[in-house]
Structure formats: C-alpha cells, structure tokens
C-alpha positions in Angstrom: 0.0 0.0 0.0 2.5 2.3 0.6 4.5 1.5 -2.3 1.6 2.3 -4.3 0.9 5.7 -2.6 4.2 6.0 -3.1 4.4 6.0 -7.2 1.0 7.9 -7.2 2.6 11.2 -5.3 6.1 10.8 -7.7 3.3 10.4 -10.7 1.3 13.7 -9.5 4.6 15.3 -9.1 5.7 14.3 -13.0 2.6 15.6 -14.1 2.3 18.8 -12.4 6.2 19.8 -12.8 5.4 19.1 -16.7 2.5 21.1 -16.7 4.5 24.0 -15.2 6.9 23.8 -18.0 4.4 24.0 -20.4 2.9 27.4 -20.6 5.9 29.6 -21.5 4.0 31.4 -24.4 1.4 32.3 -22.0 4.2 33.4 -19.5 5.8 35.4 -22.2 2.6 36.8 -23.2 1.6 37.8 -20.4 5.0 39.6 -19.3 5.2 41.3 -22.5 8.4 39.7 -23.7 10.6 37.1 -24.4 14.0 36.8 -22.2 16.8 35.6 -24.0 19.7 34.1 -22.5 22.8 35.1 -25.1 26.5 35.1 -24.5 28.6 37.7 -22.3 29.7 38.9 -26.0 30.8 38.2 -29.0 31.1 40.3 -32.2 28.9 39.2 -34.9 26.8 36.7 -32.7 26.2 38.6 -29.4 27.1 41.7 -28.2 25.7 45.6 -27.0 26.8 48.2 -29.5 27.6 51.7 -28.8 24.5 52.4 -27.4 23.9 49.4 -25.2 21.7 48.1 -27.6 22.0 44.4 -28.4 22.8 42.9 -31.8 23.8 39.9 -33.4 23.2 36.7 -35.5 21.8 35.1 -32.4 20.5 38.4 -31.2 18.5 38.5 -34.7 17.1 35.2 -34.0 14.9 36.4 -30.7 14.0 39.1 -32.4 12.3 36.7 -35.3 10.8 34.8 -32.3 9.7 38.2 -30.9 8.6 39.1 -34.1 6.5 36.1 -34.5 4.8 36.3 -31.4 4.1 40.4 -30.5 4.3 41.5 -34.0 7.0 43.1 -32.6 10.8 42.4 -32.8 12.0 44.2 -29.5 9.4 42.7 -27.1 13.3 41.1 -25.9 15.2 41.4 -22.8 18.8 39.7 -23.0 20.5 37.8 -20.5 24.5 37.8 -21.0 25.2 34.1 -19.8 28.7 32.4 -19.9 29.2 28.9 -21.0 29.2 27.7 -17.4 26.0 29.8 -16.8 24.1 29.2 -19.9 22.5 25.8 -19.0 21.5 26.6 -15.4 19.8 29.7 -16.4 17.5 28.0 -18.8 16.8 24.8 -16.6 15.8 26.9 -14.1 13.4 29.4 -16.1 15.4 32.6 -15.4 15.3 32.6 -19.4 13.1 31.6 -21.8 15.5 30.7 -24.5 18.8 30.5 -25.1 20.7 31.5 -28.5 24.0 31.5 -27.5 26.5 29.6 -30.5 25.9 26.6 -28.7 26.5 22.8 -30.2 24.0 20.6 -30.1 25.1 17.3 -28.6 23.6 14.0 -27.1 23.9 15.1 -23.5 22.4 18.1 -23.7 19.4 17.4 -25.9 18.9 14.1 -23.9 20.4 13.9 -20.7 20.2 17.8 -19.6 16.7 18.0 -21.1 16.9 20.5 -24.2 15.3 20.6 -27.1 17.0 22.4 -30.1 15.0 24.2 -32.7 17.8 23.1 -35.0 20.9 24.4 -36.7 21.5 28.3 -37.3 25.2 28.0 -38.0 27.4 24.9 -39.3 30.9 25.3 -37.7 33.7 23.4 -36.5 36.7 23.7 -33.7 39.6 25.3 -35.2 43.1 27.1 -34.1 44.2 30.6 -34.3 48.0 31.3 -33.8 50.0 35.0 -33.9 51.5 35.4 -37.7 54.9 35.4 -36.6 55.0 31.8 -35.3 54.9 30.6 -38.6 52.9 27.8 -38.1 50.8 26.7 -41.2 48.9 23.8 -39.6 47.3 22.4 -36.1 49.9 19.6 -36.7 52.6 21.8 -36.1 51.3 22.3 -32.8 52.9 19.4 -30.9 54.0 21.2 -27.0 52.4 24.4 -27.5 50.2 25.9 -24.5 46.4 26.3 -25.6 43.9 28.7 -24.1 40.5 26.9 -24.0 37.3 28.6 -22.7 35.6 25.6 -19.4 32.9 24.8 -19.9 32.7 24.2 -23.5 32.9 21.0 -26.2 36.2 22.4 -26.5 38.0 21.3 -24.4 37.4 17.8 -25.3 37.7 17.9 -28.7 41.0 19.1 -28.5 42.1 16.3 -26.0 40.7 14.3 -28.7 43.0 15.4 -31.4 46.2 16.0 -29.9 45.8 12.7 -28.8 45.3 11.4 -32.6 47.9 12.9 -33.7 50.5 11.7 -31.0 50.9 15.6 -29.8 51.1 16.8 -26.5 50.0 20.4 -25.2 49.2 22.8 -21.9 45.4 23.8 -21.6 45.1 26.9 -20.1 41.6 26.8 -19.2 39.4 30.5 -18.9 36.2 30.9 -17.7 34.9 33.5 -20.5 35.7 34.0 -24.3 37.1 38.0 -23.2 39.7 35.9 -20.8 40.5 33.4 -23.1 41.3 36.9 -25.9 43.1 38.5 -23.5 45.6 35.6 -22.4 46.2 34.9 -25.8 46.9 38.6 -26.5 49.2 38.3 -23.9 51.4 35.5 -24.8 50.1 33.0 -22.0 49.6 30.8 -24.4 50.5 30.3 -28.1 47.0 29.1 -29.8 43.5 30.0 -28.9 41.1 27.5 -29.8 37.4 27.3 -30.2 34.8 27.1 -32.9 36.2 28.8 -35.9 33.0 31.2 -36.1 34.5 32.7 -32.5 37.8 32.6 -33.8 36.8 35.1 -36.6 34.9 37.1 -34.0 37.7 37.5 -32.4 40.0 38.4 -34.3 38.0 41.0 -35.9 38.6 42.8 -32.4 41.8 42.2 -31.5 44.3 45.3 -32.6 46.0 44.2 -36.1 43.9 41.4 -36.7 45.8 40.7 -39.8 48.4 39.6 -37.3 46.3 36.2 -36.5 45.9 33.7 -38.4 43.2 30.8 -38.7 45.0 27.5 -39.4 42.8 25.1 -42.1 41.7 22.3 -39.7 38.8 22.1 -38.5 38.7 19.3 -35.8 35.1 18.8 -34.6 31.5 19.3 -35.9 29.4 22.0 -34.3 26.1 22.3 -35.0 25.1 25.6 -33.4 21.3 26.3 -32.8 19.1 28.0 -30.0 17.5 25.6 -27.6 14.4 25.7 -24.9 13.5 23.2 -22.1 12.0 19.9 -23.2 8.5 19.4 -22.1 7.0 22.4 -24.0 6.5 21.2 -27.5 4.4 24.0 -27.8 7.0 26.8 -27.3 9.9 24.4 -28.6 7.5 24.7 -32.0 7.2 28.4 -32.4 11.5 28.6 -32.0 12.1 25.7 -34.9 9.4 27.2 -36.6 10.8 30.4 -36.7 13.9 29.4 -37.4 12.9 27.4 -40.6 10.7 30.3 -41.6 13.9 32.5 -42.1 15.6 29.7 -44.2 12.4 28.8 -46.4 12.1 32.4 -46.9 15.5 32.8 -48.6 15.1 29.8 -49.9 12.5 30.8 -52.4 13.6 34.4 -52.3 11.7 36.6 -50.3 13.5 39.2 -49.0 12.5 42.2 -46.0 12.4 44.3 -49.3 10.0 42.5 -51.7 7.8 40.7 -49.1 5.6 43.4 -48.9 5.2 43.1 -53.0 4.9 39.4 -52.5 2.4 39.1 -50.0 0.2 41.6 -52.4 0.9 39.8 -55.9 2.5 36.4 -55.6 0.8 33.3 -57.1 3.6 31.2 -55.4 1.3 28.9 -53.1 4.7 28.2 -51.1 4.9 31.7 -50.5 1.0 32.4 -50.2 1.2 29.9 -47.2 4.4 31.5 -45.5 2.9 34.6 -45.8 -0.4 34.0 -44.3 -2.5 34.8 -47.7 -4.3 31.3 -48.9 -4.0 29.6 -45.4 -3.5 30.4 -41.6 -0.7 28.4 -40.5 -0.4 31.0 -37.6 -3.3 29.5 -35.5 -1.7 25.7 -35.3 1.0 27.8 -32.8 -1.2 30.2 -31.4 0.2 33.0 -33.3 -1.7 35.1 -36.1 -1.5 34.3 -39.9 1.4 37.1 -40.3 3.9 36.1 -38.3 6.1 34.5 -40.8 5.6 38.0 -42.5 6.5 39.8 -39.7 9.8 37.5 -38.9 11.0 38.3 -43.0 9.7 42.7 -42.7 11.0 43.0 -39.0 14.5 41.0 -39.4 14.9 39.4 -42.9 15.6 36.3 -44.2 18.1 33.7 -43.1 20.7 35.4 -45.3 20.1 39.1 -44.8 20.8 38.1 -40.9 23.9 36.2 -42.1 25.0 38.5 -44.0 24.4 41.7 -41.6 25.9 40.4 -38.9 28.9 37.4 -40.1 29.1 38.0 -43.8 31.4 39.2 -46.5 31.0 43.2 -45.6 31.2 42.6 -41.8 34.6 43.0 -39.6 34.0 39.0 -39.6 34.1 38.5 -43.2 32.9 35.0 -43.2 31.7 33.1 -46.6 28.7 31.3 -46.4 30.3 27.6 -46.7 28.2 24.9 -45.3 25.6 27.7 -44.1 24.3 28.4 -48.0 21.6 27.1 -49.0 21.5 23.6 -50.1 21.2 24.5 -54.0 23.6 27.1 -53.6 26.9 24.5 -52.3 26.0 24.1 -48.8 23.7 22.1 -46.3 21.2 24.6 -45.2 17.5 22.8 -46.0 14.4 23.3 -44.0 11.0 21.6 -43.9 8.5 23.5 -46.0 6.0 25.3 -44.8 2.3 23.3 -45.7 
C-alpha cells in the first residue's frame, strides 16, 4: 500500500512539474516579452553596440521569435550568460530561451533536457595562432600551451585530437571568451582555440587582426542552434518554426524588401502559405496568420541576418560555406511550410 501511494505522489509530481513547464507562451505573453539568455559577447553573434543596444546573428534570432509572437521584434530582454551559466539559467526558467552559439550534442538534448529548434550555423573547432610563429597547420602544434574557454565541447575535442595525432600540449583553461582573448593577446599561451565562427569574431577585435591567423583544420563538428526546455512542445515549436521560416524564406527568395510586393501579388502557393494569404498556418502555434511576414519585414531572411551580422562586408568577413543554402553548395535545408 504504501508502495503504491508512493508512485501515485512521484506520478502527480511528474505531471504537475510538466505542466508547469508547459505554458511559456502564455508566461511570455503575459509579461510582455521574451527573455533571451545570449552570451557575455561576441562580435557578430552577441554583443551591446555603442549604445547598449544588443545585436547579433543570435540576437537576430529572438528578435524573429519576438517578431512572430508580438508582431513586434524588440518585445526582448537579454540575459548575458557564460558557458558555465548558460545551462542553469535555462533549466531553471530565469530565461526563456537560449541562442548562445551553442553545439548541439547527445547530453544536452537528452540527458540535460533540451530541445534544439535546429541548426543556425554549421561550424567546427579550429586554431588561431600569432602570424609570426609561422605555423601553417594544427599539426605543427605538438607542445604548445592552448587557451581553452571551461565549460565548452572544446575542451574535449581538443584532448581528442592532440591525442590522434601523437601531440602533447598545456590547456590553459578560462572561464569567459574575453579571458581566453586577453591571455592569448598576452602570450600566456600560443593558440587560442574554439569554434572557428568565435575565432573570426575575435580576431575582428583584437588590434592588427591581420596579425592572426586561422590554421585550415577544422577538428570537430558544431552544429550551433538556440535551444528551450524539453516538455514544451508548444513553445519548442514556435522557435524551430521560426527558425525554418527564415531559411524557407530565402530559400525561395523573399526578402525584407519585396515581401511586402509578394504578399500583395504572388501566385507562389509556397509563398502564399508563408505569408499567411491562402492559409493560416499561424493558428496551429497560437500565433496570427502574419507572423512569418513579420519574422522576414521586421528582421529578414536567413541570409540578410547572415550577411548583416557574419558576412562578406562585416569586420567577420565570413563566406557562407556549409551555411548556403543547399542548392547554392551548402547544407542549409528546411521543412517547407504546408
């Protein structure tokens, strides 16, 4: 009997601690906004500009969400979160979704109970050294000290491949990206390493950045992609959603220029159905038939956020590569919207 009363109080418990993680579009509703954990900052990806105002690839992403939901793209309040931080602060609610260039493994989709809306950016770990070194590739690297930020697949995956190779090395571990800069800049170590996205934010900060170079291996995959707490499909939905509206849209062109011309004229049924004009796909996630619309008018399409924060005419300068579309020569390919 008391075995039985027992599994009936841990099954009440289940029940009610997923029902309580289920309403976080009402939550954000009702609060008026959506709080987005991001990183401490990171040019390109994450970071306050001149006037404290936040922007960034990931940035750009809550504001689609935002967008989606309030018609609005700055219904947002940011939460700077480092890598130690990041997963704590959206376990616990303090935030309600975290974009923050961070890889999607087993572990944490399964074992610390995330759900990613998928892949924003397709990178990989790589190695920057100082010029002068001379050192043309990561195999060249055998004894040198390597600043790693804790916290992070990093740290792993480059046990993993100095160990391949037969190579020894010194981690010197930080706990933030700025430290990890900074003792690099300072000669406490002689390769900074970390996905190769960071490494180009970086160095686009860093006085004579032309100093730096990015050696050609990349050592790891890392999917990047936002994530939310597992046992809210109905939220998780709205952030894949949103996500995949931004690649469909560029996908089959429609830009924050001509979606206005579009929505009036198109006889594209892809398109109609994106943009809310032949069906409402809006009410399935509790949102109205424009949201798509307003993601693509407020903040653009997958590649207009690419290329306004990362791209070719940014301090990044990063090509598209695997993060083209996947009729253009890379991998980017998202469910259609029907």
């Amino acid at each position: 009997m008391k075995k039985a009363s027992f599994f009936a109080v841990a099954a009440t418990a289940t029940f009610m601690a997923t029902a309580a993680t289920a309403a976080t579009l009402d939550d954000v509703k009702a609060k008026g906004f959506i709080q987005c954990g991001v990183t401490t900052g990171l040019a390109g990806f994450a970071a306050p500009n001149n006037e404290g105002k936040w922007e960034g690839f990931d940035v750009d992403f809550c504001r689609a969400m935002s967008a989606a939901i309030f018609g609005d793209p700055d219904k947002v309040k940011y939460t700077p979160t480092t890598a130690k931080e990041r997963f704590t602060a959206l376990q616990s609610g303090e935030i309600d979704v975290l974009a923050r260039n961070t890889t999607w493994t087993y572990s944490r989709d399964v074992k610390l109970g995330f759900e990613f809306a998928g892949v924003n950016y397709y990178d990989g770990q790589g190695f920057m050294v100082k010029k002068k070194l001379g050192v043309k590739s990561g195999l060249e690297l055998d004894g040198a000290r390597v600043c790693v930020q804790s916290g992070t697949t990093t740290e792993l995956n480059l046990a993993d491949y100095f160990t391949a190779n037969g190579m020894k090395y010194d981690s010197v571990v930080f706990d933030s990206a700025d430290e990890v800069r900074e003792a690099y800049l300072k000669d406490t170590c002689d390769v900074y390493t970390t996905d190769q996205s960071g490494l180009y934010a970086q160095r686009s900060v860093v006085p004579n950045p032309e100093d730096h170079v990015i050696l050609p291996e990349i050592i790891s995959k890392e999917p990047l992609g936002p994530l939310v707490r597992h046992g809210d499909n109905e939220w998780g939905d709205i952030a894949r959603w949103t996500l995949n509206a931004m690649i469909d849209a560029e996908d089959l062109g429609v830009t924050s220029k001509n979606v206005d011309d579009l929505k009036a004229n198109t006889k594209n049924p892809e398109i109609q159905r994106m943009l809310g004009t032949s069906e409402d796909l809006g009410s399935q996630m509790k949102l109205s038939a424009d949201w798509a619309y307003n993601i693509i008018k407020m903040v653009g399409n997958y590649g207009e956020v690419f290329e306004r924060n990362l791209g070719l005419s940014t301090p990044l300068h990063i090509e598209r590569g695997l993060n083209a579309q996947w009729n253009k020569g890379g991998i980017l390919y998202a469910p259609p919207l029907r």
